[in-house]
Structures are given as structure tokens and as C-alpha cells.
C-alpha positions as CSV (number, residue, x, y, z in Angstrom):
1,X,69.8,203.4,-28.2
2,X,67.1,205.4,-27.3
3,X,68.1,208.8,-25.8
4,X,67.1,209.8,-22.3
5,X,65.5,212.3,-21.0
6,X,67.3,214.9,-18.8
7,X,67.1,214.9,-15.2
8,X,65.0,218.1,-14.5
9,X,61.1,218.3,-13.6
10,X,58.8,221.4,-14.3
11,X,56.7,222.3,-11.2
12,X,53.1,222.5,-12.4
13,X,51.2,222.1,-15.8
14,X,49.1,224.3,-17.5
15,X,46.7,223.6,-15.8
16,X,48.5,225.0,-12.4
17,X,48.5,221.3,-11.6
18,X,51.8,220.4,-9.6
19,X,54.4,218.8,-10.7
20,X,54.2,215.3,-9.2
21,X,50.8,215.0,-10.0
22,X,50.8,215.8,-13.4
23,X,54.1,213.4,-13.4
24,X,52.1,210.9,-11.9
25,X,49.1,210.9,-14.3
26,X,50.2,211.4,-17.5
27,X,52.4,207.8,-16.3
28,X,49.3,206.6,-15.5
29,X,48.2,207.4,-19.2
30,X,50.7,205.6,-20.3
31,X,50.4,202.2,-18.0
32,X,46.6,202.6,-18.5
33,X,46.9,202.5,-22.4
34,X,49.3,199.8,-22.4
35,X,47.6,197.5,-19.7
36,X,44.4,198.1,-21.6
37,X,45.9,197.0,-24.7
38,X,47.3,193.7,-23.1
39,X,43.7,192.6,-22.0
40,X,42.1,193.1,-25.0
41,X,44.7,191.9,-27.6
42,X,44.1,188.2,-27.1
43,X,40.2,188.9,-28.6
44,X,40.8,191.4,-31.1
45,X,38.9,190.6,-33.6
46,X,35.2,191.6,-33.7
47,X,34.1,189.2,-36.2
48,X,34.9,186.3,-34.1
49,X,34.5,187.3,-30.4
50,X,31.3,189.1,-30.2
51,X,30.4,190.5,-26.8
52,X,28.6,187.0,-26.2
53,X,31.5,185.0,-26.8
54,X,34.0,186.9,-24.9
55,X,31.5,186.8,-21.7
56,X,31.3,183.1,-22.4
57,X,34.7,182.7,-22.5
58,X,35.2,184.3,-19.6
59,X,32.7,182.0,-17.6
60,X,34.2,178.9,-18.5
61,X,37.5,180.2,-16.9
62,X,35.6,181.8,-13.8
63,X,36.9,185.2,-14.3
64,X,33.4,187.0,-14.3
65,X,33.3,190.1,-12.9
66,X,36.7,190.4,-15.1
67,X,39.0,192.4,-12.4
68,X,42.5,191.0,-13.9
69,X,44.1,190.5,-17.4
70,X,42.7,187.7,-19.6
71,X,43.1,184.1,-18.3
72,X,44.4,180.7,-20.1
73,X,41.5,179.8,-22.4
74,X,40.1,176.3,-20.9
75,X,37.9,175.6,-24.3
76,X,40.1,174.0,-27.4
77,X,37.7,176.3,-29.7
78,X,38.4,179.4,-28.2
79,X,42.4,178.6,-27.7
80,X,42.1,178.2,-31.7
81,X,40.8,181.5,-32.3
82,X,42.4,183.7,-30.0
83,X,45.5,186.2,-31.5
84,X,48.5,184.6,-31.8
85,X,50.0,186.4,-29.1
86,X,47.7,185.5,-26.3
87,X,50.3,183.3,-24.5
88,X,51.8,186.3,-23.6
89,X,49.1,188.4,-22.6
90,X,47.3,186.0,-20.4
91,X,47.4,186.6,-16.6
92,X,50.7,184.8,-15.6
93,X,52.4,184.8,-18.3
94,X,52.9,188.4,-18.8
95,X,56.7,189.4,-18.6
96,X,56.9,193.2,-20.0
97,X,54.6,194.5,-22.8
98,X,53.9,193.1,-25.9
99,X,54.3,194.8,-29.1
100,X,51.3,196.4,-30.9
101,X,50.5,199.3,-33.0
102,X,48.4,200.6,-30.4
103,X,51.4,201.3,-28.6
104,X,54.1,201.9,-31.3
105,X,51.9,205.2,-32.7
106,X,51.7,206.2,-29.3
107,X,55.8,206.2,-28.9
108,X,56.0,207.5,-32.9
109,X,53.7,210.6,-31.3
110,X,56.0,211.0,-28.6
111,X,59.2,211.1,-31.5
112,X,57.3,213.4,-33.7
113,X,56.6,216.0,-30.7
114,X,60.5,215.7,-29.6
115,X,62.0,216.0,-33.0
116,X,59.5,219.0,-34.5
117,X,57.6,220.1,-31.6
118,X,54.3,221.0,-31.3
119,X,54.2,223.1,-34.9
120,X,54.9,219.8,-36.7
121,X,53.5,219.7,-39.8
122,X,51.5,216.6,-41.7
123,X,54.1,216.2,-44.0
124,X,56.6,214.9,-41.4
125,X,54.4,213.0,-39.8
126,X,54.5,210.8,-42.6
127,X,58.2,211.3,-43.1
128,X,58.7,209.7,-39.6
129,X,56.8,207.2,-40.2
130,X,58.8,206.0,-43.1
131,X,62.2,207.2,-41.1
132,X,61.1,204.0,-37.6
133,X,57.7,202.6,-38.7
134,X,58.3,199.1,-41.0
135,X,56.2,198.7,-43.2
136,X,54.3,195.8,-42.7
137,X,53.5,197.0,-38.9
138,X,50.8,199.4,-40.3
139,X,47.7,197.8,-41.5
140,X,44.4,199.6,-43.3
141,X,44.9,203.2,-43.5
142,X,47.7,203.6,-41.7
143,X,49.3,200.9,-44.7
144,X,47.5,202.6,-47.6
145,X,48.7,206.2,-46.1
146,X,52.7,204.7,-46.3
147,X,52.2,203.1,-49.7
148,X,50.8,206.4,-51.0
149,X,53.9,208.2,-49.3
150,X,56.3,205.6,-50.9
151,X,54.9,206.4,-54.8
152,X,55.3,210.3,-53.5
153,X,51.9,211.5,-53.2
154,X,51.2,213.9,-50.6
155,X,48.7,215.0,-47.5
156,X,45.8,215.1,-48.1
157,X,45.7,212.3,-51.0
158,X,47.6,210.0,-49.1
159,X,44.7,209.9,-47.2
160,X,42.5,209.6,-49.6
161,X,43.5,207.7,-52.8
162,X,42.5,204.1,-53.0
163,X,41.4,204.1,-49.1
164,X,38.7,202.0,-48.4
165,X,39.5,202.5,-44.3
166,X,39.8,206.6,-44.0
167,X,37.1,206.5,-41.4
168,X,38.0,203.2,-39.6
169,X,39.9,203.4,-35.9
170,X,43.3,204.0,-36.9
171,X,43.7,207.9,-36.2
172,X,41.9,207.6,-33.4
173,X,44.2,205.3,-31.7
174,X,47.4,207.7,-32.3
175,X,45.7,210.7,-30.5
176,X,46.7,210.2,-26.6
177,X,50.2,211.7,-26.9
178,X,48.3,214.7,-27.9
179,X,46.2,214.8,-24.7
180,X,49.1,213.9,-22.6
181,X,50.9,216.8,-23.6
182,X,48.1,219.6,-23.4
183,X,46.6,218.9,-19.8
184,X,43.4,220.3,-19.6
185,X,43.4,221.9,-22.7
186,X,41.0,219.6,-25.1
187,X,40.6,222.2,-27.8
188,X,44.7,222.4,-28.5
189,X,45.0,218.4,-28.4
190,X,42.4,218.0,-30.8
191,X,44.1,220.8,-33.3
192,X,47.2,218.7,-32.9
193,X,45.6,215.3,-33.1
194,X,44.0,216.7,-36.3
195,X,47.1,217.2,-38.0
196,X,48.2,213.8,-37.6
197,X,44.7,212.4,-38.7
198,X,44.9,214.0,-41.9
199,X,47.6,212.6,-43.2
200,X,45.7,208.8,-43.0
201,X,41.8,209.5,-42.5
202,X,39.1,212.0,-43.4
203,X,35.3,212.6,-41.9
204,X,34.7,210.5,-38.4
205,X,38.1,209.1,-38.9
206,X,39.9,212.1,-38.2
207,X,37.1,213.4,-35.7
208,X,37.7,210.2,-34.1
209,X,41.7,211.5,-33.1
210,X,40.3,214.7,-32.3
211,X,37.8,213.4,-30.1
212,X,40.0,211.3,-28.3
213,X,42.5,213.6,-28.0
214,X,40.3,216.1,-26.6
215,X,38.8,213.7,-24.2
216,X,42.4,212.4,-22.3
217,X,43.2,216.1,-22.6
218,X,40.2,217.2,-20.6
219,X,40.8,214.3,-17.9
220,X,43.3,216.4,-16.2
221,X,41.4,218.5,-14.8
222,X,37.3,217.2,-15.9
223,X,35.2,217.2,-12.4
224,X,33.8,213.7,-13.5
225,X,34.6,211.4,-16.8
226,X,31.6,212.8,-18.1
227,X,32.3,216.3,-17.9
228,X,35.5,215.1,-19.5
229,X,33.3,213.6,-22.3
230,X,31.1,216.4,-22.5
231,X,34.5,218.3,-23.6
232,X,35.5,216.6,-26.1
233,X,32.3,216.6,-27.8
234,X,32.7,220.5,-28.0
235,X,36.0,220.0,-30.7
236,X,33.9,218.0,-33.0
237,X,31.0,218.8,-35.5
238,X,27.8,218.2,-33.3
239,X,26.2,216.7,-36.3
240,X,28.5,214.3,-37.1
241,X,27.9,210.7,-36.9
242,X,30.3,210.4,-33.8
243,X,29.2,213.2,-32.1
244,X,25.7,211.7,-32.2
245,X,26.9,208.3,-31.1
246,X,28.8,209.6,-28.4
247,X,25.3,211.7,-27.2
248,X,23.1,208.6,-27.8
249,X,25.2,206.1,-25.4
250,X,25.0,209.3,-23.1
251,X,21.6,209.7,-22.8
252,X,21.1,206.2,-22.4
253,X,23.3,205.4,-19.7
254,X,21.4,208.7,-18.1
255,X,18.7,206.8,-18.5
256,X,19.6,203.5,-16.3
257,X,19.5,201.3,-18.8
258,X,21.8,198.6,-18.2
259,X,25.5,198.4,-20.1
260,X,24.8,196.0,-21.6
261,X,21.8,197.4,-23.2
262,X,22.9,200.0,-24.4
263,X,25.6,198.9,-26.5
264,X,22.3,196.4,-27.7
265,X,20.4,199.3,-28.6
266,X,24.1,201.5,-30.1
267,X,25.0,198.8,-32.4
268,X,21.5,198.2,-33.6
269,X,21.2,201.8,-34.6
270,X,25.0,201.5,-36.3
271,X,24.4,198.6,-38.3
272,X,27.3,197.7,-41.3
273,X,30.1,200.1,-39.9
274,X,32.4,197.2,-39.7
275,X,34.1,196.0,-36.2
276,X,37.1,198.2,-37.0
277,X,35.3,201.4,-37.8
278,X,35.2,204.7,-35.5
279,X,32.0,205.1,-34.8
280,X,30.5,201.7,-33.2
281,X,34.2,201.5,-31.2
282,X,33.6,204.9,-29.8
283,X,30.3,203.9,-28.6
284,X,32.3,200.8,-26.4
285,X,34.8,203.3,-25.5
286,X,32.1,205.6,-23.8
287,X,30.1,203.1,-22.2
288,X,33.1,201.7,-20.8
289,X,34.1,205.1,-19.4
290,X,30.6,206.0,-18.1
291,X,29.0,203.2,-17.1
292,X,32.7,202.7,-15.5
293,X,32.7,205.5,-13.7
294,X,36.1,206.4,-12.7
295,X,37.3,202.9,-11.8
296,X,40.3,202.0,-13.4
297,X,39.3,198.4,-13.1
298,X,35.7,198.2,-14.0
299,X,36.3,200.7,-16.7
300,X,39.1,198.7,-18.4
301,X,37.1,195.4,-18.2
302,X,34.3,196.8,-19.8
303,X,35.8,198.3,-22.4
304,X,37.1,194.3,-23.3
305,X,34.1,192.9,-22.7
306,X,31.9,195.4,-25.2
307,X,33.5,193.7,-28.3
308,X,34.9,195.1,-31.4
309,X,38.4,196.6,-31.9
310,X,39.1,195.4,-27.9
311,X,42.6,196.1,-27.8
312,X,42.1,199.7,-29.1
313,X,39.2,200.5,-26.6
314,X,41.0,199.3,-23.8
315,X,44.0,201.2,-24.9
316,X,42.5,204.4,-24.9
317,X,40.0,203.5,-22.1
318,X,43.0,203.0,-19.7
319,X,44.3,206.4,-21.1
320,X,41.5,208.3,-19.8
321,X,41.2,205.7,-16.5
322,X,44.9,206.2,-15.7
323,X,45.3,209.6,-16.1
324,X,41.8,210.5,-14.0
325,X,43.2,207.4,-11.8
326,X,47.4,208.5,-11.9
327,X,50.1,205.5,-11.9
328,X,50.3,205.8,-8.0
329,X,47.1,205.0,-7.3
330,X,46.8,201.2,-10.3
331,X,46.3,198.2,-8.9
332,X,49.5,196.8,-9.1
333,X,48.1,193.5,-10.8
334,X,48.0,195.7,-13.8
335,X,51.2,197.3,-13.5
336,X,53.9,194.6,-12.5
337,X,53.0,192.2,-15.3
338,X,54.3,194.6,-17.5
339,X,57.9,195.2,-16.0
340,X,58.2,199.0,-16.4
341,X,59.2,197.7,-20.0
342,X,57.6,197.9,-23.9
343,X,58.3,196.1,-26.9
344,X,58.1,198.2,-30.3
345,X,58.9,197.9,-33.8
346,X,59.5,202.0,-33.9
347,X,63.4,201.9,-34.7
348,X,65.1,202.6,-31.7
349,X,62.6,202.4,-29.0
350,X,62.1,198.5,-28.2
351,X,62.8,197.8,-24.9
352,X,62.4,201.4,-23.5
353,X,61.2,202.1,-20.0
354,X,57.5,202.8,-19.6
355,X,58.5,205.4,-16.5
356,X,61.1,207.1,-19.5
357,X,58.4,207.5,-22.1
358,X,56.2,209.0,-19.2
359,X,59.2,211.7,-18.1
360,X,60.0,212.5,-21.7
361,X,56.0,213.0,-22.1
362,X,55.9,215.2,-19.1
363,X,58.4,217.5,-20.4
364,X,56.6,218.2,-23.5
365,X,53.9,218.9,-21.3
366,X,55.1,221.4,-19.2
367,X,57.0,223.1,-22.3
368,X,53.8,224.0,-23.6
369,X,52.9,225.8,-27.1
């Protein structure tokens, strides 16, 4: 059984948000990721389904502008190809969340903060995830990072001995509990989100979490998503490799060039990363947020439709859109599909309520440092 949360609710955030509203977006984070991951599972893998193929795909089945979650594949090839899970993440087939990592290290987050608080330390980071994480649910860092743990090493060579993947996507995708949980307050989420990175990823990888930690964070209360971008870039070293990504699809879409251009011209200038590495995914991830512009739908879609790791950029995507957007204001075709419900291999949370994790989130929230 997974414990409840009490019955209480803080008035306003740090932010001097109020209380309902800050209820209502960080639960819109938390539909947002987990919609976002649901429409990009089916054609997560970059290798396969380039942007090209994904648009094509999309044709066949009439579903271009993409406004709902994936449909039925009508093309034999492309129903060969697809992740095995896509029968139940295809518009009308949808009954509750399915499980991913995306979402389990988003409720592991949510363990960590209520079992050690926000002074938790790196070390039981990695204790709790050998404590409700199995095993063979973590893949590339995240596994190399729990092997290390199991022959006793500690932070920071679990991060780094024999990892091939320490600046790949996985840190990045366990930052949005941070956010969540310090509204409006980028530079504390990233510090938190850092100390989780550590204990998998070095370089972009762990600028990656901070990053997107900083950037849900900064959503709260950000005039426009890119003044919310804009933040975040201020946690990071400006001469990294992200941070100059992240500028470069900026200054493009301030230029008018189309989206899909711009991701053209990104990935031709980031050639070799990989489809699973930080940097080329954080390029989707902003163009999907800018060249979305605040609308939960269009935002999500593109973030799918950009390629790569497209269960992870939708994810975090539908963070930022939901929590800019708040759960009150989704399009319900996102939201009823899923059932208020979310399957996850963390021990003792499969099957909790999505409106739970949000009020448990909320309280962290308002407790503050």
C-alpha cells in the first residue's frame, strides 16, 4: 500500500501563488508528463522512426496536425516496429497509464523528497533505488549506476566507472519532481536536481537535470516559456555544449525559420551524439516548447513529432506545458484516457492515483527548504 497523503492544503507557494493554483499546476505537471509520455512511447526509438517516418506515419492514419494521442498504425511495416506497448497507448485503447521509466523516476523523486527531504544526500539516492527500483527497469546509466552500487562503489564512481552513457538523457528525465517542488525558484531545483544527477551522469548529462529542473521550476511564475527558458539557461555553464544548443534553436526560431528547419539545421550541427543523448533531445525539447508556444497541444505534438528519445521529450515537454497550462485547463482527451491512475515498477506505488502523487507533490512544495 502506498501511504496517503493527509488531508490539509497550504495557502500559497513560494512564489505567493495561491493555493489552488499552485495545486492545480503542479497536477498539471504531472498529467502533462505522463500524457506526454503515452504519445511518444509507441515511436521511441530514434534510430527507426526519424522525424520523416513518424510524419509519414501519421499521414497514412490522417492524424496530421497531431492534436490527440497516437492512432492504430494502418501500415503492416510500421505496426512491426512500433514498441511493444503501443496497443496500449494508441488513442482508444488507453485505460490508465502505462508503465515507463519516465514516470517511475519521477514517483522515486517524489519517495526520495518524502523519506529524506530536501537535504538528501547522493548516497541515498542510490540506496532507494536499490530499496523499490528492480533492476532490470533501469537501462544505460541509470543500469551501470545500480551495478556499480551493487559491487559497493560509491558517488561519484558509480557514475563514472565503465559508463559509456554518463551524458545520455537519463538524468535529465528524473529532474521534474525537483521543479515541482521549488515553484519559481530555478536556481534551488537545479542544486537539487544536481544531486541526483551525480550519482548516474557527469558533464551535459547532469546539466541536462539541472537544466530541466530549472526550466519546470521557472514555469510557475516565467511571463512566457521563453522567459522560462531563458532561466534555466542561467543554472548551467554558458559554454557548455547544452547551453549552446539550447541558444542556437533560440535564435533560430527568433529568426522565423520554420520548426521544422531548425531542428534540420540543430541536428546537422550535432552530428554523432546518438538519439539517446542530452544534447540533440534538448534541442526537440525547446523547439517543441517555443515554436509551441504555450499550447499544451501543439507543444506536446511537437515534441513527438521531432524524433529521438520521443517519450522523454514529450514527458518533460508536458511538464513545462501543464504546469504553464494547470490540470484545470487540459483538454480532457488527454486526461481521461489515463483514468487518474499509473502503473509503476517502484515497490509500492503501482496503481496510485495521479491526483495523490500531485497532493503529496504540493506538500513538499509549500514546506519549502
Amino acid at each position: 500500500m502506498t501511504p496517503q497523503p493527509t488531508t490539509a492544503a497550504p495557502s500559497a507557494d513560494a512564489a505567493g501563488r495561491t493555493g489552488p493554483d499552485l495545486a492545480d499546476r503542479i497536477h498539471g505537471g504531472w498529467l502533462g508528463r505522463i500524457a506526454g509520455n503515452m504519445l511518444g512511447k509507441p515511436v521511441e526509438q530514434g534510430e527507426v522512426w526519424t522525424r520523416a517516418r513518424i510524419d509519414r506515419y501519421l499521414q497514412r492514419a490522417e492524424a496530421l496536425p497531431l492534436t490527440d494521442y497516437l492512432p492504430e498504425p494502418t501500415d503492416p511495416a510500421d505496426r512491426a516496429v512500433l514498441r511493444p506497448e503501443w496497443r496500449a497507448c494508441v488513442r482508444g485503447r488507453i485505460q490508465g497509464s502505462c508503465r515507463d521509466d519516465d514516470v517511475d523516476y519521477t514517483i522515486l523523486g517524489l519517495d526520495l523528497l518524502e523519506t529524506h527531504g530536501f537535504g538528501f544526500s547522493t548516497e541515498q539516492v542510490g540506496a532507494l533505488w536499490l530499496l523499490r527500483l528492480p533492476y532490470l527497469q533501469t537501462f544505460t546509466a541509470e543500469r551501470v549506476a545500480y551495478r556499480n552500487l551493487v559491487d559497493g562503489l560509491r558517488p561519484p564512481l558509480t557514475a563514472t566507472y565503465h559508463n559509456p552513457y554518463q551524458e545520455w538523457i537519463g538524468a535529465l528525465i528524473r529532474a521534474d519532481i525537483h521543479g515541482w517542488t521549488c515553484p519559481g525558484d530555478p536556481a534551488r531545483a537545479a542544486g537539487l536536481a544536481r544531486r541526483d544527477a551525480v550519482l548516474s551522469h557527469t558533464g551535459n548529462g547532469v546539466y541536462g537535470a539541472m537544466w530541466a529542473a530549472a526550466l519546470i521550476a521557472a514555469a510557475f511564475t516565467a511571463p512566457s516559456v521563453r522567459d522560462a527558458l531563458e532561466s534555466a539557461l542561467g543554472v548551467i555553464p554558458a559554454g557548455s555544449r547544452l547551453a549552446r544548443t539550447v541558444r542556437r534553436v533560440a535564435a533560430l526560431h527568433d529568426s522565423a525559420l520554420p520548426w521544422q528547419e531548425t531542428l534540420a539545421t540543430v541536428a546537422g550541427e550535432t552530428p554523432g551524439l546518438g538519439w539517446i543523448h542530452t544534447v540533440p533531445n534538448a534541442a526537440v525539447l525547446t523547439a517543441a516548447l517555443l515554436y509551441g508556444d504555450d499550447d499544451f497541444t501543439r507543444t506536446l505534438a511537437l515534441a513527438v513529432r521531432g524524433g529521438l528519445d520521443t517519450d522523454s521529450n514529450a514527458a518533460t515537454a508536458g511538464s513545462v506545458a501543464g504546469v504553464r497550462t494547470g490540470a484545470a485547463a487540459i483538454p480532457a482527451r488527454w486526461t481521461q484516457p489515463l483514468q487518474d491512475t499509473v502503473r509503476s515498477a517502484v515497490s509500492g506505488f503501482d496503481g496510485v492515483r495521479i491526483s495523490a502523487l500531485a497532493e503529496r507533490t504540493l506538500r513538499l512544495a509549500a514546506a519549502g527548504p
